[in-house]
C-alpha positions as CSV (number, residue, x, y, z in Angstrom):
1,X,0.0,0.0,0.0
2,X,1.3,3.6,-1.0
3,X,1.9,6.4,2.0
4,X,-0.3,9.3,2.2
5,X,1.7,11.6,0.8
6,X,0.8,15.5,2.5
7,X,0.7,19.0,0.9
8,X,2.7,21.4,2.4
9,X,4.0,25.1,2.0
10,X,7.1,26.5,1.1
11,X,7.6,28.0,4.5
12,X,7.1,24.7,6.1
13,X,9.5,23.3,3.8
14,X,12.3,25.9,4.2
15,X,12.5,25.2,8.2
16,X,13.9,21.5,6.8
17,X,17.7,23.3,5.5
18,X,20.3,21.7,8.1
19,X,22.3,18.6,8.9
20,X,20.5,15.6,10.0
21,X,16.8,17.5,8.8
22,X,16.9,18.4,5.2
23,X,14.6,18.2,2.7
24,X,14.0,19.3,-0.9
25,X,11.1,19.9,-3.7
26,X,12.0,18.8,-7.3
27,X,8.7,19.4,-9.6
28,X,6.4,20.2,-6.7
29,X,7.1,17.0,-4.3
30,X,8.9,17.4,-1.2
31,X,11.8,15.0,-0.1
32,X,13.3,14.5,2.9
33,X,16.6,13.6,2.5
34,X,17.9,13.6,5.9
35,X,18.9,10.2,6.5
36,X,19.7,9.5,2.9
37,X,22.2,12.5,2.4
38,X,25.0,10.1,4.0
39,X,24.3,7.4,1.3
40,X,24.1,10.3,-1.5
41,X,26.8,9.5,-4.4
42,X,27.8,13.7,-4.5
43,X,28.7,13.3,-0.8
44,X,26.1,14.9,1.4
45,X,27.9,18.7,1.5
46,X,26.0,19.1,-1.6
47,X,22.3,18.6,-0.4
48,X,23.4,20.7,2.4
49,X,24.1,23.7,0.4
50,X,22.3,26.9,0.7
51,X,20.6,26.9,-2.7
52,X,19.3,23.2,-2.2
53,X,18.6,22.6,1.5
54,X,14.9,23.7,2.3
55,X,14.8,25.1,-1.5
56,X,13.3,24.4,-4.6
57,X,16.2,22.2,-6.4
58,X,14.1,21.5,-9.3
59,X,16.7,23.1,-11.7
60,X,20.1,22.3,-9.5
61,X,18.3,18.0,-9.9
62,X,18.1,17.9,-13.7
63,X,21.7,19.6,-14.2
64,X,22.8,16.7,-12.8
65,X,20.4,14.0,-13.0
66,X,18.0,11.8,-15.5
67,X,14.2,12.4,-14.5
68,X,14.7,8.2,-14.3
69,X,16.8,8.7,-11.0
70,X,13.5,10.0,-9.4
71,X,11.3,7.3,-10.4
72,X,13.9,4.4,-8.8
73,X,11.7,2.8,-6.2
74,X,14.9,3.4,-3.6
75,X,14.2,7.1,-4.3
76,X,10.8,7.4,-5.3
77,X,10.4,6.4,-1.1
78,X,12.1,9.3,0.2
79,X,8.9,11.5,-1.4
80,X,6.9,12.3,1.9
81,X,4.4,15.0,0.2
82,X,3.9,17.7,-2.2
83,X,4.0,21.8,-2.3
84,X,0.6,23.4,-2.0
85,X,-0.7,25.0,-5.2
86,X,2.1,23.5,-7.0
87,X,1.1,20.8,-9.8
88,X,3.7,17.9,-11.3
89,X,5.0,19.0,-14.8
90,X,7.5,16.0,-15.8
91,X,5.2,13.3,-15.5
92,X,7.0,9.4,-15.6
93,X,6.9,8.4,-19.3
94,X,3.8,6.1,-20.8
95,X,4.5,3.2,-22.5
96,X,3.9,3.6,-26.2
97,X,3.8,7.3,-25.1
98,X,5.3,9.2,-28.8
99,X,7.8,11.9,-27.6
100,X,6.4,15.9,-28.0
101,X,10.6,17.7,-28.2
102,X,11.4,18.8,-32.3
103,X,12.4,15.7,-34.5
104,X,12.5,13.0,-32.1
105,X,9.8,11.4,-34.0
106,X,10.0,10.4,-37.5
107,X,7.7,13.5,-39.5
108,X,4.7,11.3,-39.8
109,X,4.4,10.8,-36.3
110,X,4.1,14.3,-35.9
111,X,1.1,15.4,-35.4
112,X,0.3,17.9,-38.1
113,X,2.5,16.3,-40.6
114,X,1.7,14.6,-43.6
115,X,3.4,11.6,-44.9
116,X,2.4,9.5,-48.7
117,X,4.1,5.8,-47.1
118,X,2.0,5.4,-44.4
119,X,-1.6,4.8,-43.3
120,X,-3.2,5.0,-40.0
121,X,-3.1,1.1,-39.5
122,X,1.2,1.9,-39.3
123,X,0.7,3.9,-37.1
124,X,-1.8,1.5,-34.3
125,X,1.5,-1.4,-35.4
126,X,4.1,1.3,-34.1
127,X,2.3,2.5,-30.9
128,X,1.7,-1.4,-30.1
129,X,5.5,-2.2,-31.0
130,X,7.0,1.1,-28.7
131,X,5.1,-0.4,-26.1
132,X,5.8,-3.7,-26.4
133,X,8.9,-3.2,-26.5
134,X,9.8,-0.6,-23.7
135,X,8.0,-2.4,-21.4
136,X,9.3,-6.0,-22.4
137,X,13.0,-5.7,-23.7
138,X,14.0,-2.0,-22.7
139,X,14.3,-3.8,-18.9
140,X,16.2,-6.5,-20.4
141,X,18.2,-4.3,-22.9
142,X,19.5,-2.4,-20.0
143,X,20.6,-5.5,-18.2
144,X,22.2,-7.4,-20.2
145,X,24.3,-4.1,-21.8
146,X,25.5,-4.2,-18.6
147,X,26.2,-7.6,-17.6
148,X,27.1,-8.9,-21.4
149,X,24.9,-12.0,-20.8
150,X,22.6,-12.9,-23.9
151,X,19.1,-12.0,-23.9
152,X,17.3,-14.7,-21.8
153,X,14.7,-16.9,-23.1
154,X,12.1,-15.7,-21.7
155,X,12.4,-12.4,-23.7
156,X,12.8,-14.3,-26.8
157,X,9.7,-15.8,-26.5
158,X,7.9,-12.9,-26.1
159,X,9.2,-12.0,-29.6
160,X,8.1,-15.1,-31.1
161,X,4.7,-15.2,-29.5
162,X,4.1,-11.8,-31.3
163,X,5.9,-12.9,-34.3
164,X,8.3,-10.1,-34.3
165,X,11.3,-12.9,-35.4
166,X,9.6,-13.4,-38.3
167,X,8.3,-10.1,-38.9
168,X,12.3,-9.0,-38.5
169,X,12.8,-10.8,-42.2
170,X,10.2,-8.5,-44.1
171,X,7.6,-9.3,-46.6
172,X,7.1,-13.0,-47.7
173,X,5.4,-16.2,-47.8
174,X,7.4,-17.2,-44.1
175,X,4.5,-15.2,-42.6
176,X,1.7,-17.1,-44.0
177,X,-0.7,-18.5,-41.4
178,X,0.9,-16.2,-38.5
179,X,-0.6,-13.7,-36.6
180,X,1.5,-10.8,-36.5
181,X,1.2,-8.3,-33.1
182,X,-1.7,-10.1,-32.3
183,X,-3.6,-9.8,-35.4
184,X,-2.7,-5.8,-35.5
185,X,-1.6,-6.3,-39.4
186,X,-2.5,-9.4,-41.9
187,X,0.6,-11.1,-43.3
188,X,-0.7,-10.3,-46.7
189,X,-0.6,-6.6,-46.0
190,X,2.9,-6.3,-44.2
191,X,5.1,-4.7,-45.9
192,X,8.8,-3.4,-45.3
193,X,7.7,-0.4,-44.0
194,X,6.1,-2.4,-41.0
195,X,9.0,-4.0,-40.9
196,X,11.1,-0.5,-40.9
197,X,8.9,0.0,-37.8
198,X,9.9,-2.7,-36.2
199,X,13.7,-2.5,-36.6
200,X,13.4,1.3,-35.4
201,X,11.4,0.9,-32.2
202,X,13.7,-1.7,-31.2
203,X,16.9,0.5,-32.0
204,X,14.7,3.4,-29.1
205,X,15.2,1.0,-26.7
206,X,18.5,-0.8,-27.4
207,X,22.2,-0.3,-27.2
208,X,23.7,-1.1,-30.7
209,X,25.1,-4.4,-29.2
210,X,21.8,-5.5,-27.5
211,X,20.2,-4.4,-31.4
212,X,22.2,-7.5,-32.3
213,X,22.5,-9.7,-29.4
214,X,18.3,-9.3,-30.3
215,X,19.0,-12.0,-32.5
216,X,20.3,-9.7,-35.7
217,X,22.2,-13.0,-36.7
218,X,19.0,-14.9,-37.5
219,X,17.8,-11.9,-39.3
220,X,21.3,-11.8,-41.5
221,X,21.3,-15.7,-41.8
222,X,18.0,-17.5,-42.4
223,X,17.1,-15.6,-45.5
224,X,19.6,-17.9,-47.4
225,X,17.7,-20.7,-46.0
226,X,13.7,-18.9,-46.8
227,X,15.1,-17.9,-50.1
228,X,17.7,-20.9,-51.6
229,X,17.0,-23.8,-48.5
230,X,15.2,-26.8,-50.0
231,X,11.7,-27.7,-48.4
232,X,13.3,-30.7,-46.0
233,X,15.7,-28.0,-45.1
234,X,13.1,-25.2,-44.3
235,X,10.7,-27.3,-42.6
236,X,13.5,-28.5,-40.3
237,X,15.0,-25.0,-39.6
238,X,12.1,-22.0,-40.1
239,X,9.5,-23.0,-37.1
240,X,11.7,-23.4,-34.8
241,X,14.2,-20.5,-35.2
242,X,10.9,-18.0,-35.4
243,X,10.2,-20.1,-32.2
244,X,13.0,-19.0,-30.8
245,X,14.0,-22.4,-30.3
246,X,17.1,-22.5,-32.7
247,X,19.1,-19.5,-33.7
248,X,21.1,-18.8,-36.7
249,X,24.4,-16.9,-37.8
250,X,25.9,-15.9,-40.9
251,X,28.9,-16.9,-40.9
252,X,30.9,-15.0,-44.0
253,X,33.7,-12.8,-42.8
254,X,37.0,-14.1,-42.2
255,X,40.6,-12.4,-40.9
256,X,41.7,-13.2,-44.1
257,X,39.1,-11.6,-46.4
258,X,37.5,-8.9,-44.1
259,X,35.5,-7.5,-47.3
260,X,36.6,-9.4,-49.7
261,X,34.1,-12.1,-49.8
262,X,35.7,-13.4,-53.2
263,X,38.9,-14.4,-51.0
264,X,37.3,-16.2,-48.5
265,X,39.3,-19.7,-47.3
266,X,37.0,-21.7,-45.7
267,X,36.7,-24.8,-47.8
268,X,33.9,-27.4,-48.5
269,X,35.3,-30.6,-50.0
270,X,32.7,-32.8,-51.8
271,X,32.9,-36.7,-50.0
272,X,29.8,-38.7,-51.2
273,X,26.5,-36.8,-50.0
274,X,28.2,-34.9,-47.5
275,X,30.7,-31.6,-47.6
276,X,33.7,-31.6,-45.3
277,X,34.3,-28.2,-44.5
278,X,37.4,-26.8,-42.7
279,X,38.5,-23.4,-42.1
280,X,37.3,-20.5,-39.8
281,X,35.1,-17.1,-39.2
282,X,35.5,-14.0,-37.5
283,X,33.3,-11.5,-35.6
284,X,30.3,-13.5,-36.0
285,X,27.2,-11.8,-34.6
286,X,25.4,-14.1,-32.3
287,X,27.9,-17.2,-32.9
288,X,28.2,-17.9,-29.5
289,X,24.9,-19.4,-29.0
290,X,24.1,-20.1,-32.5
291,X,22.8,-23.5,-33.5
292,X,23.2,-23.2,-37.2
293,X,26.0,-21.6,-39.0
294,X,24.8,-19.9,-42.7
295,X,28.8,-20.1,-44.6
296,X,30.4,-19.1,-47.1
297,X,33.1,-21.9,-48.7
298,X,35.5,-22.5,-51.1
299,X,34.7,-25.4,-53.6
300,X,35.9,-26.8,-56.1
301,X,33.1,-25.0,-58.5
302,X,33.6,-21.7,-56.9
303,X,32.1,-19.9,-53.7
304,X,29.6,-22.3,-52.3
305,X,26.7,-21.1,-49.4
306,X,26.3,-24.3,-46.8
307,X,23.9,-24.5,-43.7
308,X,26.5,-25.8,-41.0
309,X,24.2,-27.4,-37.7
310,X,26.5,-27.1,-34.2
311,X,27.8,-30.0,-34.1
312,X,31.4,-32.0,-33.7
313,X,34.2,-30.4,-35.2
314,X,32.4,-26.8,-34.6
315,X,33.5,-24.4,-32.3
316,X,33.1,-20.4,-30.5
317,X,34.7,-18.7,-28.8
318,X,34.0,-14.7,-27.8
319,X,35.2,-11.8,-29.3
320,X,35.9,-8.8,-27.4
321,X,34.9,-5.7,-28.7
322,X,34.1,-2.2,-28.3
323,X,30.2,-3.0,-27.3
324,X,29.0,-5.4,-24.9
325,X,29.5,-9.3,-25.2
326,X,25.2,-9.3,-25.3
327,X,26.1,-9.2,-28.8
328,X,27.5,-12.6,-28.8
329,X,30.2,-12.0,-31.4
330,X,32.4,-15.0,-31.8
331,X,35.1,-16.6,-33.6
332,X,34.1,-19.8,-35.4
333,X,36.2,-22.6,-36.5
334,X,35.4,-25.6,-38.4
335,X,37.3,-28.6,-38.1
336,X,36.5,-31.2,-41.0
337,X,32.4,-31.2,-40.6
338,X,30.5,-33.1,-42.2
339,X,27.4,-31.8,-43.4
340,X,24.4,-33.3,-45.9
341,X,25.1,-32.1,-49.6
342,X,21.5,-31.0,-48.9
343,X,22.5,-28.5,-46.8
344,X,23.3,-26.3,-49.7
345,X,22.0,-22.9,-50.2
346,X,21.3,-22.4,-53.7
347,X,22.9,-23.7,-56.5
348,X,26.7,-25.5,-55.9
349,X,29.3,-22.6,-57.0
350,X,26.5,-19.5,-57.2
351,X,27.1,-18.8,-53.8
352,X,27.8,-15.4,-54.6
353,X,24.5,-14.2,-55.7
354,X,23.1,-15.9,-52.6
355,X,25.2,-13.2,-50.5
356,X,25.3,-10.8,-52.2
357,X,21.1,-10.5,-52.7
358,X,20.9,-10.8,-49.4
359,X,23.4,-8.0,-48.4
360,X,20.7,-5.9,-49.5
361,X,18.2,-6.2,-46.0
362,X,20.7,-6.3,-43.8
363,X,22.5,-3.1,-44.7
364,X,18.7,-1.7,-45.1
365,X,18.6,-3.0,-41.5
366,X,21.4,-1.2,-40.4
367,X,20.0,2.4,-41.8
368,X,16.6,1.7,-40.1
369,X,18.3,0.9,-36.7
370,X,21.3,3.3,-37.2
371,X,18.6,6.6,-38.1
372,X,16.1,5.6,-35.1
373,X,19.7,5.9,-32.7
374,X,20.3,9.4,-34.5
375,X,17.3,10.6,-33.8
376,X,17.6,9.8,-30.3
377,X,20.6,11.5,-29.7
378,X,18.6,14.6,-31.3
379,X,16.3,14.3,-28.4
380,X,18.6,13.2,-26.0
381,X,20.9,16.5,-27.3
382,X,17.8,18.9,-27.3
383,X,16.5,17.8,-24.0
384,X,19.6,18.5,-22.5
385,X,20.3,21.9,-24.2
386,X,17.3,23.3,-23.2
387,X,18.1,22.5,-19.7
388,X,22.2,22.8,-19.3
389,X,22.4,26.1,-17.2
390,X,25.3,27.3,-18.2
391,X,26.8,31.3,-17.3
392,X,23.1,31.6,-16.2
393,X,21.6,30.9,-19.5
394,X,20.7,27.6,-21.2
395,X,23.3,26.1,-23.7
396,X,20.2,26.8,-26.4
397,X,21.6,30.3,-25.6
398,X,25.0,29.8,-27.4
399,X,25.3,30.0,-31.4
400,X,27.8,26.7,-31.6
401,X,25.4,24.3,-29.6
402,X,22.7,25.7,-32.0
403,X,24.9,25.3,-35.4
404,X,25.4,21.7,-34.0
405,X,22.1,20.9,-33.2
406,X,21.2,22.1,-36.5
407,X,23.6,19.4,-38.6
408,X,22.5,16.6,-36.0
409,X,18.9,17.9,-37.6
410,X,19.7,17.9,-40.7
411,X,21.5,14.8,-41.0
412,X,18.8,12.7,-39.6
413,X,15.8,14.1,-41.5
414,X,18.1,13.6,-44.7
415,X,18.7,10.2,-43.8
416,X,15.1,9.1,-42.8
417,X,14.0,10.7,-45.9
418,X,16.1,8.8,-48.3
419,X,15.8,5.5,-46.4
420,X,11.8,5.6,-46.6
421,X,12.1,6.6,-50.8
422,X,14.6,3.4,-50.7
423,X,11.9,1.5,-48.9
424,X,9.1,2.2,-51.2
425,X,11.1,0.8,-53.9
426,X,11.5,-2.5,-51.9
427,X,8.3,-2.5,-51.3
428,X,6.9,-2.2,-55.2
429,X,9.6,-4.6,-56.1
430,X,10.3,-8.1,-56.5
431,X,13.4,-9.5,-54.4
432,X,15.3,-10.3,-58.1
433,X,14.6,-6.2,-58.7
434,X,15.6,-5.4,-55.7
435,X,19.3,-7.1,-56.3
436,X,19.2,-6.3,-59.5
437,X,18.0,-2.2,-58.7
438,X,19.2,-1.2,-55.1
439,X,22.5,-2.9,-54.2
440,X,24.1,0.8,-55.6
441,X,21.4,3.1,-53.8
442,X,21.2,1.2,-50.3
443,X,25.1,1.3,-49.8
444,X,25.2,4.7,-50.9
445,X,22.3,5.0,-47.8
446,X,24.4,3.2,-45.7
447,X,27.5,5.3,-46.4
448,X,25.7,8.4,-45.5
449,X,23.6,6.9,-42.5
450,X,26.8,5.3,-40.8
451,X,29.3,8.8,-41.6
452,X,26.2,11.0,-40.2
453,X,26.0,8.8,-37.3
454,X,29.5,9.4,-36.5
455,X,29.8,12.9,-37.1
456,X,26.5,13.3,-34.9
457,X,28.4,11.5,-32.2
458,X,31.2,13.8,-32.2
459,X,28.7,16.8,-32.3
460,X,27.0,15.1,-29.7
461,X,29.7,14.7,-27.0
462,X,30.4,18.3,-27.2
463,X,27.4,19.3,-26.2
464,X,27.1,17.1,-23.4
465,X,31.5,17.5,-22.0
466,X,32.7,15.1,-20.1
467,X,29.3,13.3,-19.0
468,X,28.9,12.4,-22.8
469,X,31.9,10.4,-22.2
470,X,30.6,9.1,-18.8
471,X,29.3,4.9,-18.9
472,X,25.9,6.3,-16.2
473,X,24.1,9.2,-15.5
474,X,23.1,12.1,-17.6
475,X,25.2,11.2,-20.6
476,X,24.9,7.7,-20.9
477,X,23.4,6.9,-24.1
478,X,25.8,9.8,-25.5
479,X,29.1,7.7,-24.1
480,X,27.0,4.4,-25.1
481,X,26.4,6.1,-29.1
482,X,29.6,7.6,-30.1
483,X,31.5,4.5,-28.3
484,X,29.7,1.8,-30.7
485,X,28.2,4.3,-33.7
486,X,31.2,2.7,-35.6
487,X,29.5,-0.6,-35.6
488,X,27.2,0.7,-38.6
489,X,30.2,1.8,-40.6
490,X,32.1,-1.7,-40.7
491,X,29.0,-4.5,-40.4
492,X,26.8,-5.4,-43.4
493,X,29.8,-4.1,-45.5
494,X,32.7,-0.9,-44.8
495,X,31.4,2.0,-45.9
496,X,34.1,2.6,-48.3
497,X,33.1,-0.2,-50.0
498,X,29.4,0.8,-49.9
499,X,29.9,4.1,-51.5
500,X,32.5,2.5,-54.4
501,X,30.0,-0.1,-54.7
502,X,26.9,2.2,-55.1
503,X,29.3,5.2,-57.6
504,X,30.6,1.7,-60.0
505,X,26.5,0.4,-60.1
506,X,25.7,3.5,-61.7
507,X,28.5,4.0,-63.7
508,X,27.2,0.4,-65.3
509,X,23.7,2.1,-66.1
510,X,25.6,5.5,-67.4
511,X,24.7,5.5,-71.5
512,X,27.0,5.3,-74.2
513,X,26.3,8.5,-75.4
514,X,26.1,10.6,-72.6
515,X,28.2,13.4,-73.4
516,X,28.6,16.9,-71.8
């Protein structure tokens, strides 16, 4: 049962300013801090001070502090009434809830704002999905970016019980017969921006390495098997990794090829009706608790795509990197393994087109993922501007931290609005068009998205000093951002690559008789 809280007045609160009896009102509630100012992290000089002890400290609180701190049940107890006359302005955040600061919302959230791609039915699928998953993963995201422990079961099959695995792989006849977000959308009608929904509420509630420790691998690796997998093979994989019984990695890069998928040396050597494959992988997302391995070998008709189960002759082992183990990023070696010949993906020696068609969702992944993070850092960077007192003033005051907010602005909303033309495309095209069409235009996107990310990062920890390079408090998703915003630059293909990809595309398509 909850404590009658009382009202009291500003005089009555003021008489509470001194050691052993102090007490403070942050956004008209009154807290007595006496026997907590010992325990307070600051030391307890600082709730003593004249400008806090028996004083409003509304403004003193969130120059230092997240609203979140104040909602902690440890804290949240210390509340022992509220001001008289005085009404609550920061209210604790709804689930679902869309955020009111500037261009923390994609335009056609906006209320006001008009957008061609989507209909009012998007928009019940996204409010369902933001709650859904702030109230279901955000708890689990923060954990496990902490402790680098996978995502537990338990979460998993939350996902799958809504479908959201499935509904992680787009469009297609996998999501026949499934009820998607409890019936919110008919598989018929989803389309890949639902899917773009999906992917970007989950990126407002994730760190980039709990983004793929959420099972990215499957979402990189069982397309080969939807798309190229025989029907033994896809009834024996698909049910149970949307289950979230089995899960799947791609296993592709190597220390030896990095982007160079062509000089891969992981072989596949034909005995009978079975491939012996040897060699080894590296940064695998989610190989350390991967069941099936989707790899790219060496044979003796060229580059050859193979569904490896775990078995003998397989092993993992972890990866540090610059995000947290959640991720599950492994090295993988294979050590003569026998597999079925019918574990083939696609044709023997065309394993190339398998990849390289399906390079095109995951980097259109990473955009969706890496432009919902941007924008947050927008409204993480505007929230804090506008309250950052700074020479008396707010840092909204000062022409740099405006010129910088403006970029972060512009780079976002630049972004966003070329990733949703991309995404219409996808969505009015068949998957051969899509390979045929967009492999130039999406790593261009990706380029862009992954530099602006990093740039934004930069921007980003100077308008939050040293607590955007702080692991906890005010800053933390800052520190969290431009720490792992590098992630989108290398995975799903170096950006470098991206963009000389995308420039020699079109200079395939340019005519013969184009002449200045």
């Amino acid at each position: 049962m909850s404590k009658e809280l009382k009202e009291y007045t500003l005089e009555e609160v003021a008489k509470h300013n001194k050691e052993g009896d102090v007490w403070v009102i942050i956004d008209a509630k009154v807290y007595d801090l006496s026997r907590f100012a010992r325990l307070h992290p600051g030391g307890p000089n600082v709730l003593y001070a004249e400008s806090v002890a028996g004083k409003d400290a509304t403004q003193a609180f969130f120059g230092l502090h997240r609203h979140e701190v104040l909602l902690r049940p440890q804290y949240a107890r210390l509340q022992v009434g509220t001001v008289v006359g005085q009404k609550e302005r920061i209210a604790a955040p709804v689930p679902g809830e869309l955020s009111k600061v500037p261009y923390a919302e994609q335009s056609w959230l906006t209320q006001g704002y008009f957008n061609p791609y989507y209909t009012e039915k998007h928009r019940k699928f996204q409010r369902s999905v933001r709650e859904f998953f702030e109230t279901v993963v955000k708890p689990e995201s923060d954990k496990c970016e902490a402790s680098g422990k996978r995502i537990s079961q338990e979460v998993v099959d939350k996902l799958a019980e809504k479908n959201i695995i499935a509904m992680r792989l787009g469009p297609g006849k996998h999501l026949q017969g499934r009820t998607l977000m409890d019936g919110l959308v008919k598989p018929e009608e989803f389309d890949f921006f639902y899917e773009g929904i999906v992917h970007a509420e989950l990126a407002r509630v994730s760190s980039r390495a709990v983004i793929d420790g959420l099972l990215a691998g499957l979402v990189i690796g069982l397309p080969p098997v939807l798309n190229y997998g025989s029907k033994e093979l896809y009834n024996e994989v698909v049910d149970d990794t949307f289950a979230g019984k089995k899960f799947v990695a791609l296993a592709i890069t190597e220390a030896f090829a990095g982007s160079d998928v062509g000089g891969l040396q992981t072989t596949a050597v034909r005995d009978g009706d079975h491939w012996v494959i040897t060699g080894t992988k590296k940064w695998i997302t989610n190989g350390t608790f991967a069941d099936y391995f989707t790899t790219g070998c060496k044979t003796d008709d060229g580059f050859t795509v193979i569904l490896i189960p775990r078995g003998p002759g397989v092993d993992t082992s972890q990866i540090k990197t610059a995000y947290s183990s959640v991720a599950g990023t492994a090295y993988v070696t294979f050590d003569k393994v026998r597999v079925p010949v019918g574990n083939t993906l696609g044709p023997i020696g065309k394993g190339m087109s398998v990849i390289l068609s399906n390079f095109n969702h995951e980097r259109w992944m990473v955009c969706c993922t890496a432009i919902s993070s941007q924008r947050l850092v927008v409204e993480e960077c505007l929230r804090w501007a506008t309250q950052r007192i700074v020479f008396g003033k707010p840092l909204t005051n000062l022409a740099v931290i405006r010129a910088k907010l403006a970029k972060m602005i512009s780079r976002v909303e630049a972004g966003q609005n070329w990733l949703e033309v991309i995404t219409y495309q996808m969505s009015n095209m068949s998957y051969a068009e899509q390979a045929d069409k967009l492999a130039g235009p999406i790593g261009l996107l990706k380029q862009y998205i992954s530099r602006s990310g990093r740039e934004t990062a930069e921007d980003a920890v100077q308008i939050f000093g040293g607590r955007g390079l702080t692991t906890t408090g005010m800053g933390k998703f800052i520190e969290n951002f431009h720490r792992t915003s590098g992630f989108d630059a290398i995975l799903a293909g170096a950006e470098d690559v991206l963009g000389d990809l995308g420039v020699r595309q079109a200079l395939k398509k340019m005519p013969r008789n184009a002449r200045l």
